[in-house]
Structures are given as structure tokens and as C-alpha cells.
Steps between C-alpha positions, in 0.01 A plus 500: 500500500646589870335734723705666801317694772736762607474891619509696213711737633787293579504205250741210514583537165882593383526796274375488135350162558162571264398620161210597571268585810100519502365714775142389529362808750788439768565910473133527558486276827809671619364853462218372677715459843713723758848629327288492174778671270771399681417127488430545108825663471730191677267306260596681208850441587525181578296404180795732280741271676363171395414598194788451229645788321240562204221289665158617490313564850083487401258691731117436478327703719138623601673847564530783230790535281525827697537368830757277444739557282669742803595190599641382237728812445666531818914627458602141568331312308592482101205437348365515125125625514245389275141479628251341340110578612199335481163607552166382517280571236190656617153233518307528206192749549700590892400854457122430402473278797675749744218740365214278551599433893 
């Protein structure tokens, strides 16, 4: 395996050069920073760029479906949406120990 340390929004990469790309909560640091949606947007891009024609670009995220799939469906960006979500399952007996405290 290679690893390359780059800026995400400006990748060394020629066009259509992966299959697939894994976005382990890089959207989530971004929108933690100035230019939030802006820098998630040149990020979107640039992954669409790299990513061959009929590739598959994976998001895992902390954040809600909700809040960011607007990302994902910006008018340059030709993406096919399918979110999957996964929630915790509540503690067994959670709600009679929220009572007793």
C-alpha cells in the first residue's frame, strides 16, 4: 500500500486515476474550518475528477444524512446517491436508568 499526503483540494492525481475513494470524515474536518462549503465544494470536485467514470466515491461521516448530502448534489458534480445510515441502538434498560437519576 502507498500513502501520499497531499491537499485535498488540489490533488496530484491525473483525471480518472481511481475506482474508488473512501472519505473517512475529511468533509467533516473541512466544515469544521473558514470557507467551510466552499472548501468542501473544490473537494467534491477534485474527488469527481480523480475518480474514474463509474467509480464509487464512499463518505462516512459523524454528520446526518441531512446535512450532507447538499454537498453531494451540487450542479457540478454528477453524482449517484445512495445513503446508507446507521444508528445506535439504544443501551439496554437506558430509559429506566435516565429515570432513576
Amino acid at each position: 500500500m502507498k500513502w501520499d499526503v497531499m491537499d485535498i483540494r488540489e490533488m496530484s492525481y491525473k483525471d480518472e486515476a481511481f475506482d474508488m475513494i473512501i472519505d473517512k470524515s475529511t468533509v467533516d474536518a473541512l466544515l469544521c474550518g473558514n470557507s467551510a462549503y466552499l472548501n468542501v465544494a473544490i473537494m467534491m470536485k477534485e474527488c469527481q475528477r480523480v475518480l474514474k467514470t463509474g467509480g464509487t466515491y464512499v463518505a462516512i461521516s459523524y454528520g446526518s444524512p441531512e446535512n450532507r448530502e447538499l454537498h453531494l448534489n451540487r450542479a457540478n458534480l454528477s453524482l449517484d446517491i445512495k445513503i446508507y445510515k446507521i444508528e445506535r441502538e439504544p443501551e439496554p434498560n437506558a430509559t429506566a436508568k435516565a429515570a432513576k437519576a
